[in-house]
C-alpha positions in Angstrom: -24.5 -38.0 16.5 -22.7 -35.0 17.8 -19.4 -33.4 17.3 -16.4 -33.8 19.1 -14.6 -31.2 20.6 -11.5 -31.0 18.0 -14.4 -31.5 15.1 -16.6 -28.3 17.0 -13.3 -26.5 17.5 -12.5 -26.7 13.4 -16.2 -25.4 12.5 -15.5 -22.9 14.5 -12.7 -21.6 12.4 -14.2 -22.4 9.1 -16.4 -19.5 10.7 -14.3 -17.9 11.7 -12.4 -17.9 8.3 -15.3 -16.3 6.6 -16.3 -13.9 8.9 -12.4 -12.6 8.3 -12.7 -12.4 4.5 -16.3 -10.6 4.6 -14.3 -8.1 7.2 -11.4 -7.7 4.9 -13.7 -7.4 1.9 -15.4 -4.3 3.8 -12.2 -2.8 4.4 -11.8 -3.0 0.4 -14.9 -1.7 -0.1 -14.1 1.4 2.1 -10.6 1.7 0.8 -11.6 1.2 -3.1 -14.8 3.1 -3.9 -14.7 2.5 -7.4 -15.0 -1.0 -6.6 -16.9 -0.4 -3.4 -20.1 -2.4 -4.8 -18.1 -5.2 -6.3 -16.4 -5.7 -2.4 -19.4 -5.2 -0.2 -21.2 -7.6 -2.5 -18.0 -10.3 -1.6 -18.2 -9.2 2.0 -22.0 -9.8 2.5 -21.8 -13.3 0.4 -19.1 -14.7 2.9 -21.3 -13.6 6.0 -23.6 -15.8 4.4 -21.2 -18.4 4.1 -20.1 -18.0 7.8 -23.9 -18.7 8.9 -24.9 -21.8 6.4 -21.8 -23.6 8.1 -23.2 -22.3 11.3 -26.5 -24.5 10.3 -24.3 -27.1 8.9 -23.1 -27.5 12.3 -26.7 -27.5 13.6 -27.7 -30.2 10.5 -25.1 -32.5 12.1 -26.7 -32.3 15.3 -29.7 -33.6 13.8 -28.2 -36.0 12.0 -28.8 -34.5 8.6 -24.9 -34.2 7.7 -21.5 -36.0 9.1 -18.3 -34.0 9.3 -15.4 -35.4 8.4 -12.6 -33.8 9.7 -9.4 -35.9 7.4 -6.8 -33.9 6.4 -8.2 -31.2 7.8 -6.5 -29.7 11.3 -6.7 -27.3 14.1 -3.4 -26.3 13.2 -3.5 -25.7 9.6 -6.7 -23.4 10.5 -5.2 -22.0 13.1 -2.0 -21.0 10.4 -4.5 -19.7 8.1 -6.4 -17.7 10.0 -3.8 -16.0 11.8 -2.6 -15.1 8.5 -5.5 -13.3 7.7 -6.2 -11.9 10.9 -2.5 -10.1 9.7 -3.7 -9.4 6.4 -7.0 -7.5 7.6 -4.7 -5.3 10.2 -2.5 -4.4 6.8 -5.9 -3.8 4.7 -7.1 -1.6 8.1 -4.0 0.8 7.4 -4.0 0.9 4.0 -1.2 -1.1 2.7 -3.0 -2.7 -0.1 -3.5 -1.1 -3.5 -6.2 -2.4 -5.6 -4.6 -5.1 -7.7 -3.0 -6.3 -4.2 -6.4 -6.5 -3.0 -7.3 -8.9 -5.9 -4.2 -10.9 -5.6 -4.9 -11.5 -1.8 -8.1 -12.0 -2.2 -7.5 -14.8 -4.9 -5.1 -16.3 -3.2 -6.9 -16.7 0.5 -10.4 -17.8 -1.7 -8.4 -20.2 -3.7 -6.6 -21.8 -0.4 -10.3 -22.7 0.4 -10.7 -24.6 -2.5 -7.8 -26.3 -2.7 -8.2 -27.0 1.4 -11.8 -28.7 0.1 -13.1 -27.2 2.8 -16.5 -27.7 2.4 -15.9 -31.1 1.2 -15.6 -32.2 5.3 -19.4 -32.5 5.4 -21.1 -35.2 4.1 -24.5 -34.7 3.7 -27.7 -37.0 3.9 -30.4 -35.1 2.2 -30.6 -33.1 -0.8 -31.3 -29.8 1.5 -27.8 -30.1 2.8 -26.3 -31.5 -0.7 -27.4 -27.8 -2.2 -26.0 -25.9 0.6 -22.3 -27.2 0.2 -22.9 -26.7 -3.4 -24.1 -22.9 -2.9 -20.8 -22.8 -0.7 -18.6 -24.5 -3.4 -19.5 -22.7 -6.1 -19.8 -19.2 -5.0 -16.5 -19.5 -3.5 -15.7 -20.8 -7.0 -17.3 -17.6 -8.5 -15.3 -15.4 -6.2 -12.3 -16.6 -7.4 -13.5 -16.4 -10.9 -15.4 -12.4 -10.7 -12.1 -11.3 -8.6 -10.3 -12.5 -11.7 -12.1 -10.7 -14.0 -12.3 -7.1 -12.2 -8.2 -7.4 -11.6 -8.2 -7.5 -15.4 -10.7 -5.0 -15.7 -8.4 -2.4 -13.2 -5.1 -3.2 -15.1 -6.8 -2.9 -18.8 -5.4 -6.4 -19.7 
């Protein structure tokens, strides 16, 4: 099979991508100690994220998943990323408080979902079925745990 360059170039930013959030989420974790656990935790599950697309990419080459790159772009990446790169300088000198933390946070997890990011690879066995499922759905549960401990900080 193999990917072609504009495909190799957007699994490089969906890397990319996550590598940003599990930075900004340590950032959080240094700048928010009572929620220190809580961000680290974040931060070391979109690592992970950042290295099962990396075998994604390898799957492909085996022919074990296609990626599909409809409605997905270089550009739009592109967009997004540089809007986070500018978020994690602003996290780096402390502009966020905690509840903008959350709301960022929400906000840049959610754009994945609603991007279907992980939706671009179409997989042929059940191995590579479950590991765009583990990515859906944690970034799912992100979403859902950053929810909860925004309510938690603001007592409603």
């Amino acid at each position: 099979m193999g990917l072609n360059p504009n495909q190799e170039k957007i699994i490089q930013q969906l890397v990319a991508q996550e590598r940003l959030l599990s930075k900004l989420y340590t950032i959080f974790a240094e700048q928010f100690p009572n929620y220190a656990d809580f961000w680290a935790k974040l931060s070391k599950e979109e690592e992970n994220h950042a290295k099962l697309i990396e075998k994604l990419r390898q799957a492909e080459q085996k022919g074990l998943v296609f990626f599909d790159e409809s409605k997905i772009n270089i550009y739009s990446l592109k967009t997004f990323i540089d809007k986070l790169e500018k978020t994690v300088k602003k996290a780096e000198k402390g502009e966020f408080t905690l509840l903008s933390a959350f709301a960022h946070a929400v906000d840049y997890e959610s754009a994945l979902i609603e991007k279907n990011v992980f939706t671009h690879f179409v997989p042929a066995n059940t191995k590579v079925k479950n590991t765009l499922k583990i990515l859906q759905s944690e970034t799912f549960k992100h979403i859902e745990n950053m929810n909860n401990m925004r309510k938690e900080a603001t007592g409603k």
